[in-house]
KOLGU-4560 file (N, C-alpha, C; in nm, 3 decimals, padded with zeros to 5 digits):
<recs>
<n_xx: 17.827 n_yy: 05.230 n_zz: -05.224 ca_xx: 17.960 ca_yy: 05.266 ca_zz: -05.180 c_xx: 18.022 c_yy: 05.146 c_zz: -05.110 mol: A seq: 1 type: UNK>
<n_xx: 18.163 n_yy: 05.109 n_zz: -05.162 ca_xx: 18.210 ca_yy: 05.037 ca_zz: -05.066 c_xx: 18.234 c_yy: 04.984 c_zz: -04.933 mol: A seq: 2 type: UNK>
<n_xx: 18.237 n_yy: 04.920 n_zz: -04.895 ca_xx: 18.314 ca_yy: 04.918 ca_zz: -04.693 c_xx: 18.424 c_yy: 04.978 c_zz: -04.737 mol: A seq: 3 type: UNK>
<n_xx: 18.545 n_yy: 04.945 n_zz: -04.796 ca_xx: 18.667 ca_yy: 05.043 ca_zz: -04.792 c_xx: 18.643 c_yy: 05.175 c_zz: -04.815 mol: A seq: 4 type: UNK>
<n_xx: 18.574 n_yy: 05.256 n_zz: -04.906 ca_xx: 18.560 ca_yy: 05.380 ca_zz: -04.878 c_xx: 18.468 c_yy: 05.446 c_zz: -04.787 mol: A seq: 5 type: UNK>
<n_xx: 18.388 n_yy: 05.357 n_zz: -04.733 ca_xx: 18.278 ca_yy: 05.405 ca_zz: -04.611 c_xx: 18.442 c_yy: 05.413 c_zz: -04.495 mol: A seq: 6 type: UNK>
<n_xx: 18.471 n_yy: 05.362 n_zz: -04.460 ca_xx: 18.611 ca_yy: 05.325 ca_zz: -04.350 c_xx: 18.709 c_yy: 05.460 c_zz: -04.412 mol: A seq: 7 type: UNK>
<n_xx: 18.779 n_yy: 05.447 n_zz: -04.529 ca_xx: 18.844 ca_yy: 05.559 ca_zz: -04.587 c_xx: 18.804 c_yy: 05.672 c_zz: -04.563 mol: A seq: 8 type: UNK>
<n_xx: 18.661 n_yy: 05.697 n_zz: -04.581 ca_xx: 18.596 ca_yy: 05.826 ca_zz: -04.561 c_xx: 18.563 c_yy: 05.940 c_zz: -04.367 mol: A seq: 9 type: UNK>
<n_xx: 18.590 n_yy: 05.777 n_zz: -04.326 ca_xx: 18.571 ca_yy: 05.816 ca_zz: -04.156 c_xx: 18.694 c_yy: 05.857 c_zz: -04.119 mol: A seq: 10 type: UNK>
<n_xx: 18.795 n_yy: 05.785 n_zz: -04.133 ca_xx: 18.968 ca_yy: 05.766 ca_zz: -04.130 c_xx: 18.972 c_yy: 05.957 c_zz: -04.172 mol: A seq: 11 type: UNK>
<n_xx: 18.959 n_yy: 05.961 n_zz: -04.327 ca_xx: 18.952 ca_yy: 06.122 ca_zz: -04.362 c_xx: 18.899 c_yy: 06.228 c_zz: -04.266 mol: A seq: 12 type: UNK>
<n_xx: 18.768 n_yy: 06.213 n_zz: -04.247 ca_xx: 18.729 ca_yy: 06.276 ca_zz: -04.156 c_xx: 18.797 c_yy: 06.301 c_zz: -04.028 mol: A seq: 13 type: UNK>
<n_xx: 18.769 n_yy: 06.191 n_zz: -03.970 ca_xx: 18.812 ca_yy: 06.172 ca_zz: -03.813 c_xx: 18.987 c_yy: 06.253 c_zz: -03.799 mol: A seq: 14 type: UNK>
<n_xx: 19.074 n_yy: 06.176 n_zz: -03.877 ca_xx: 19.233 ca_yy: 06.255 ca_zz: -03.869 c_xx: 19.224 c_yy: 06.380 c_zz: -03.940 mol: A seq: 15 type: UNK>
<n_xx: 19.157 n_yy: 06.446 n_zz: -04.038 ca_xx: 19.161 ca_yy: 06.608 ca_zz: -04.055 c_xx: 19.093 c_yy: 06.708 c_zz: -04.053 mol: A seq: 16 type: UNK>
<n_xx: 18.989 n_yy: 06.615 n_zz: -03.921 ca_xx: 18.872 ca_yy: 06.739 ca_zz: -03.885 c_xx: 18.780 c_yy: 06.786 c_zz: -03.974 mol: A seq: 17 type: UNK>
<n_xx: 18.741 n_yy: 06.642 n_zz: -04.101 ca_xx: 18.664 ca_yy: 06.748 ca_zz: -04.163 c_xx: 18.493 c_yy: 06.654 c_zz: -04.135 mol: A seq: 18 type: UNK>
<n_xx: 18.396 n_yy: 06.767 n_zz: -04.180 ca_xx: 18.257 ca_yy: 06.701 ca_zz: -04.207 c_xx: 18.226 c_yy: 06.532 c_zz: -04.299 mol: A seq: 19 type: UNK>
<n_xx: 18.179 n_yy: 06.424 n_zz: -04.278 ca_xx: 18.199 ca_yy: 06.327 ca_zz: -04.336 c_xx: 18.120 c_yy: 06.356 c_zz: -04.446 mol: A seq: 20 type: UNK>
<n_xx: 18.007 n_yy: 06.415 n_zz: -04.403 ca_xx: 17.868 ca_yy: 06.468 ca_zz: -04.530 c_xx: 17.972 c_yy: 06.561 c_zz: -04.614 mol: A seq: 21 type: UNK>
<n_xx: 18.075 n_yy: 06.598 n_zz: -04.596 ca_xx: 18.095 ca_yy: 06.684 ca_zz: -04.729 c_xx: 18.221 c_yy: 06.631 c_zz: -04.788 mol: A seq: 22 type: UNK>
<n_xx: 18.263 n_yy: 06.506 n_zz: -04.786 ca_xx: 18.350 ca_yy: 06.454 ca_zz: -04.842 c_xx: 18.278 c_yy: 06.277 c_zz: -04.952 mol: A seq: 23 type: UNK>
<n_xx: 18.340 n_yy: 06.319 n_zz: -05.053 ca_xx: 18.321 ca_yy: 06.244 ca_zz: -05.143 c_xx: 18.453 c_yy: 06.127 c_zz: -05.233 mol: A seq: 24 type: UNK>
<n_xx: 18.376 n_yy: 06.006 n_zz: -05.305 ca_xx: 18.533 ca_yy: 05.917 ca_zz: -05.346 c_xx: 18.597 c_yy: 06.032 c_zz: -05.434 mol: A seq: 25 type: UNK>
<n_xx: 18.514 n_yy: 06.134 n_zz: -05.550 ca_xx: 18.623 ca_yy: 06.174 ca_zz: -05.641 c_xx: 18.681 c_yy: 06.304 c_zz: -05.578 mol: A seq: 26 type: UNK>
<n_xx: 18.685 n_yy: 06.318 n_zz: -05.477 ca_xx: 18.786 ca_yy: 06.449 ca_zz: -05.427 c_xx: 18.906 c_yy: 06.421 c_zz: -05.417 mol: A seq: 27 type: UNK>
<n_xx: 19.001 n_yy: 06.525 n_zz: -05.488 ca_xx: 19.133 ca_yy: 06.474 ca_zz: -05.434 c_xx: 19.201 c_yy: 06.543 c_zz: -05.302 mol: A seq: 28 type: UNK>
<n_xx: 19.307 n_yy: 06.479 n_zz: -05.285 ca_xx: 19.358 ca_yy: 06.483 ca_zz: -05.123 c_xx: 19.391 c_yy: 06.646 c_zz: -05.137 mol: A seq: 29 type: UNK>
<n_xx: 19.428 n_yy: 06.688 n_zz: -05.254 ca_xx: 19.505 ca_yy: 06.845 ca_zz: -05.239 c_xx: 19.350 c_yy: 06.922 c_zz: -05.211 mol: A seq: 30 type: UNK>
<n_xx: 19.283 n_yy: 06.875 n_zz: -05.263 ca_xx: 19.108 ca_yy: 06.946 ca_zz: -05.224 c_xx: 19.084 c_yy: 06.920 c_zz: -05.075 mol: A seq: 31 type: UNK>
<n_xx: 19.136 n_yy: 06.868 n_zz: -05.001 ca_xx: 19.055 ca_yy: 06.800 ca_zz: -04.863 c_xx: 19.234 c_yy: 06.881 c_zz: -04.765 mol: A seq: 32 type: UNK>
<n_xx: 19.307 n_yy: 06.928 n_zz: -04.874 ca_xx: 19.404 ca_yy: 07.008 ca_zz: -04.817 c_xx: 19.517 c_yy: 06.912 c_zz: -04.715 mol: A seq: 33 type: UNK>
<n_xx: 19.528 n_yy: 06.729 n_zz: -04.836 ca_xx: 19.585 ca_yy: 06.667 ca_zz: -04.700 c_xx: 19.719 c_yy: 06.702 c_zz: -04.806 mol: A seq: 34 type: UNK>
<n_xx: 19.835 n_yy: 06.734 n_zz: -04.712 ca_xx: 19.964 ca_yy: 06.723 ca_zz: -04.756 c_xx: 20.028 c_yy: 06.577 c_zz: -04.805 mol: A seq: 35 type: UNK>
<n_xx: 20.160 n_yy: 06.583 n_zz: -04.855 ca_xx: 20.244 ca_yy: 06.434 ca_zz: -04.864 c_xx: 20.233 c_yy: 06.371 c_zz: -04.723 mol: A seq: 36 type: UNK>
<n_xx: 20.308 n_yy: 06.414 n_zz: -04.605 ca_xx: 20.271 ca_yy: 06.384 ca_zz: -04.454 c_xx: 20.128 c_yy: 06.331 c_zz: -04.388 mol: A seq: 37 type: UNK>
<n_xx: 20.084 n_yy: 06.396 n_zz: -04.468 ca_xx: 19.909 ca_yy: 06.362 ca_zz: -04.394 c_xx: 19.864 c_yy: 06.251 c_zz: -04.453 mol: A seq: 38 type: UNK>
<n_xx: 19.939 n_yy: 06.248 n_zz: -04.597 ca_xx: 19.912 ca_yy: 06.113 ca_zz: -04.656 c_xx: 19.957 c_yy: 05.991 c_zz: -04.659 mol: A seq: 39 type: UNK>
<n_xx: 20.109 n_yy: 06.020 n_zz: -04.606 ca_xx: 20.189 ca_yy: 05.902 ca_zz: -04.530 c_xx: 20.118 c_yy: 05.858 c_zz: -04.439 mol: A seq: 40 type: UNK>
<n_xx: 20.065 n_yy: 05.931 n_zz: -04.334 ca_xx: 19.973 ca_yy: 05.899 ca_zz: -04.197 c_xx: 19.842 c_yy: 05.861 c_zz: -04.233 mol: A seq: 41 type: UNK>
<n_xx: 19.790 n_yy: 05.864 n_zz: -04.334 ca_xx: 19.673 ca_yy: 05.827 ca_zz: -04.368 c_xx: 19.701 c_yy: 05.652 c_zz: -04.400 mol: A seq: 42 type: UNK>
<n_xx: 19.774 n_yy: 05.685 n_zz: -04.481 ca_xx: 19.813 ca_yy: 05.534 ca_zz: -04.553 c_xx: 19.836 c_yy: 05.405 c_zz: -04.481 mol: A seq: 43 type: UNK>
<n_xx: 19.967 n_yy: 05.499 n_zz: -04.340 ca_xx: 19.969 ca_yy: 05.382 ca_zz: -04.236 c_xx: 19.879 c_yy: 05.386 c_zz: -04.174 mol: A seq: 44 type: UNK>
<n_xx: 19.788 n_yy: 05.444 n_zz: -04.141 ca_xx: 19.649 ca_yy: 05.417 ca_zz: -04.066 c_xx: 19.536 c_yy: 05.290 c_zz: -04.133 mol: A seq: 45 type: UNK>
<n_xx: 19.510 n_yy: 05.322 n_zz: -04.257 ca_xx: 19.467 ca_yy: 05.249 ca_zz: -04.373 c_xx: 19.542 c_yy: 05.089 c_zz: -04.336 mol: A seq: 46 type: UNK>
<n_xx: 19.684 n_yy: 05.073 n_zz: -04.361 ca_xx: 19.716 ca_yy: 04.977 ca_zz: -04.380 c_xx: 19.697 c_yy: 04.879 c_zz: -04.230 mol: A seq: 47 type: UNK>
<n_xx: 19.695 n_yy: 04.967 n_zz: -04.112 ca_xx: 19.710 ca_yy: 04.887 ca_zz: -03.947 c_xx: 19.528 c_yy: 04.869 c_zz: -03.985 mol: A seq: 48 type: UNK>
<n_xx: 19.422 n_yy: 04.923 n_zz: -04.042 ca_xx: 19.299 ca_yy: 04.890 ca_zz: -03.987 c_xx: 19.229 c_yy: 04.774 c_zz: -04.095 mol: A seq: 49 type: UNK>
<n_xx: 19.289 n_yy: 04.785 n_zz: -04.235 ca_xx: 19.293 ca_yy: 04.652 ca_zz: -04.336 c_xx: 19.389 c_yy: 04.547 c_zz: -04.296 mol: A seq: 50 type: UNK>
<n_xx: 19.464 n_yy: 04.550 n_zz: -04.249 ca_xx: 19.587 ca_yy: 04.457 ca_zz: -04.206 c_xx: 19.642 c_yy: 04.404 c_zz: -04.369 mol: A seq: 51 type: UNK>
<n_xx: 19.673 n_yy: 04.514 n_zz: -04.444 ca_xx: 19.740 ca_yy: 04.518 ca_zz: -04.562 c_xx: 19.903 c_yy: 04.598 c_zz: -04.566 mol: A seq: 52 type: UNK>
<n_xx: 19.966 n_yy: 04.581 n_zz: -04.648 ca_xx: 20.060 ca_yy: 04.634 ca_zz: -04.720 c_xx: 20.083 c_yy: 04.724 c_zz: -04.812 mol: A seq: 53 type: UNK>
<n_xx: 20.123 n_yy: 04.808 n_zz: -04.841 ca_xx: 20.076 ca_yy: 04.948 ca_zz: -04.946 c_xx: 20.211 c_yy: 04.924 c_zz: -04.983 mol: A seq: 54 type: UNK>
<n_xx: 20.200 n_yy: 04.913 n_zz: -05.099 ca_xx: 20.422 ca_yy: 04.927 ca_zz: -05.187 c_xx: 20.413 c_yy: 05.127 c_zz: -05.139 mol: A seq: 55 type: UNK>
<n_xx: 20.530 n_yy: 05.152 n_zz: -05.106 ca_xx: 20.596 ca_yy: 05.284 ca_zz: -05.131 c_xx: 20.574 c_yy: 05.364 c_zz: -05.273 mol: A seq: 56 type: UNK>
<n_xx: 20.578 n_yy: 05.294 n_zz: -05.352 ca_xx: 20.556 ca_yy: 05.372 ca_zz: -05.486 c_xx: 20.462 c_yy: 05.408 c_zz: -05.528 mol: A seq: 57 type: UNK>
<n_xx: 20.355 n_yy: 05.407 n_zz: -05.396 ca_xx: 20.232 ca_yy: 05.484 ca_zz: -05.455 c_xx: 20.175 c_yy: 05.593 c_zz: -05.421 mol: A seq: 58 type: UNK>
<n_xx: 20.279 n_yy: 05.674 n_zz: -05.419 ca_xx: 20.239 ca_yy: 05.818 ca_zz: -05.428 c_xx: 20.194 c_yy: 05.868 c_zz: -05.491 mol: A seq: 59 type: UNK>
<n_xx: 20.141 n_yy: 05.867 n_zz: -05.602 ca_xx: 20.062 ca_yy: 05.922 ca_zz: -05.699 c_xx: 19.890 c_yy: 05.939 c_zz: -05.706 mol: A seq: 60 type: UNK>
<n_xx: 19.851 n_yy: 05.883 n_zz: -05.596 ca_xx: 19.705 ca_yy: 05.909 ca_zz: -05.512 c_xx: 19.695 c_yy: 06.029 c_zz: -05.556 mol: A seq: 61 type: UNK>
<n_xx: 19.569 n_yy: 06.020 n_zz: -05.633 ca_xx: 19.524 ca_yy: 06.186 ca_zz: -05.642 c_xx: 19.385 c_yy: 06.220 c_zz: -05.541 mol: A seq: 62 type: UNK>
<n_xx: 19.287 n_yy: 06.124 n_zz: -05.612 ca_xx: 19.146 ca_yy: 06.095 ca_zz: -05.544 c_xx: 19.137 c_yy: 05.980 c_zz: -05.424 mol: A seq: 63 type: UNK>
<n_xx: 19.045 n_yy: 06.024 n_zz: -05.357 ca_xx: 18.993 ca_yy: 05.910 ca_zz: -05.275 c_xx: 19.012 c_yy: 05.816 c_zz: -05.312 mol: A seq: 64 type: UNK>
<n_xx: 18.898 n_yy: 05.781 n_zz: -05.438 ca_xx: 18.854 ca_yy: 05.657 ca_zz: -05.477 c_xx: 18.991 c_yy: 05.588 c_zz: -05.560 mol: A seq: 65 type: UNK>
<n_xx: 19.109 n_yy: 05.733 n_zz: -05.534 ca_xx: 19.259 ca_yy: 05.638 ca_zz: -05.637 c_xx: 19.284 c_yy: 05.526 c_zz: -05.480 mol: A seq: 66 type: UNK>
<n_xx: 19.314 n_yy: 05.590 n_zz: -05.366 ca_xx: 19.280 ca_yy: 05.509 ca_zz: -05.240 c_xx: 19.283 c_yy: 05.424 c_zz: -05.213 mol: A seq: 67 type: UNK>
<n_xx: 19.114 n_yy: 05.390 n_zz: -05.217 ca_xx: 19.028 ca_yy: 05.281 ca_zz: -05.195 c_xx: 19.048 c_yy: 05.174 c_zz: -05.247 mol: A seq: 68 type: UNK>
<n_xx: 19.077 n_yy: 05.202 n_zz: -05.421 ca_xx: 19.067 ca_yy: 05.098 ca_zz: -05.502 c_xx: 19.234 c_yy: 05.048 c_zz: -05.460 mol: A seq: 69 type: UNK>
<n_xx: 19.330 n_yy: 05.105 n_zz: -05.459 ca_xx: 19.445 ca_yy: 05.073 ca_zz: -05.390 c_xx: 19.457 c_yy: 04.961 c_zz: -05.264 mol: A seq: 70 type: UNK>
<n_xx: 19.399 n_yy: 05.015 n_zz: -05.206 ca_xx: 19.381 ca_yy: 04.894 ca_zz: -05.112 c_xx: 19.275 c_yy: 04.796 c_zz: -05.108 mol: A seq: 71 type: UNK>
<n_xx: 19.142 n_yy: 04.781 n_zz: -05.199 ca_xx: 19.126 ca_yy: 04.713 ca_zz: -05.226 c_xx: 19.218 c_yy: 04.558 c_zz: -05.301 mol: A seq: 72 type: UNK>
<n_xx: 19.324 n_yy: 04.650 n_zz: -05.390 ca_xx: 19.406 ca_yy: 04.580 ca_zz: -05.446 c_xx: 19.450 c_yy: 04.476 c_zz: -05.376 mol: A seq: 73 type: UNK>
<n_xx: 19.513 n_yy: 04.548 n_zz: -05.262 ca_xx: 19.617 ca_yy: 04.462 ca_zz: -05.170 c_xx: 19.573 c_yy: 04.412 c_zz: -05.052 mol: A seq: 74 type: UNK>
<n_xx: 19.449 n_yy: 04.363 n_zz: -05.070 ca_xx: 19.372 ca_yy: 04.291 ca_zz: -04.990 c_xx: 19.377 c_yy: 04.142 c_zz: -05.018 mol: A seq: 75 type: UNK>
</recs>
C-alpha cells in the first residue's frame, strides 16, 4: 500500500469517525457515506498535508484509490 493511501486512509478515518481496519482503496466515498461537502473537506485537507493542488474538475472521485492516485498525480 502506498504512503498516500496509508495518509488518505487515516485523513478518512480520523474526519468521519470511521474504523481504519474497515476501510479499504476500492471503497467508494458514497459507501463510507462521505457526501459532495465531506469531499470538498477531504480534498482540502489532502491538498494542505501533500502541499499539492487538486484542479476543481475533479469531482468525479468515486473510490479511494480514484483519490490517491489523484494526488499522486499532482505531486
Amino acid at each position: 500500500m502506498s504512503e498516500t493511501m496509508k495518509i488518505l486512509l487515516q485523513q478518512v478515518a480520523d474526519r468521519f469517525d470511521k474504523n481504519i481496519d474497515d476501510i479499504s482503496p476500492d471503497m467508494t466515498l458514497e459507501s463510507l457515506e462521505i457526501d459532495s461537502l465531506g469531499k470538498i473537506e477531504l480534498l482540502f485537507d489532502l491538498e494542505d498535508h501533500f502541499k499539492v493542488r487538486i484542479p476543481n474538475e475533479t469531482i468525479n472521485l468515486t473510490t479511494l484509490q480514484d483519490v490517491a492516485d489523484l494526488i499522486d498525480s499532482a505531486k
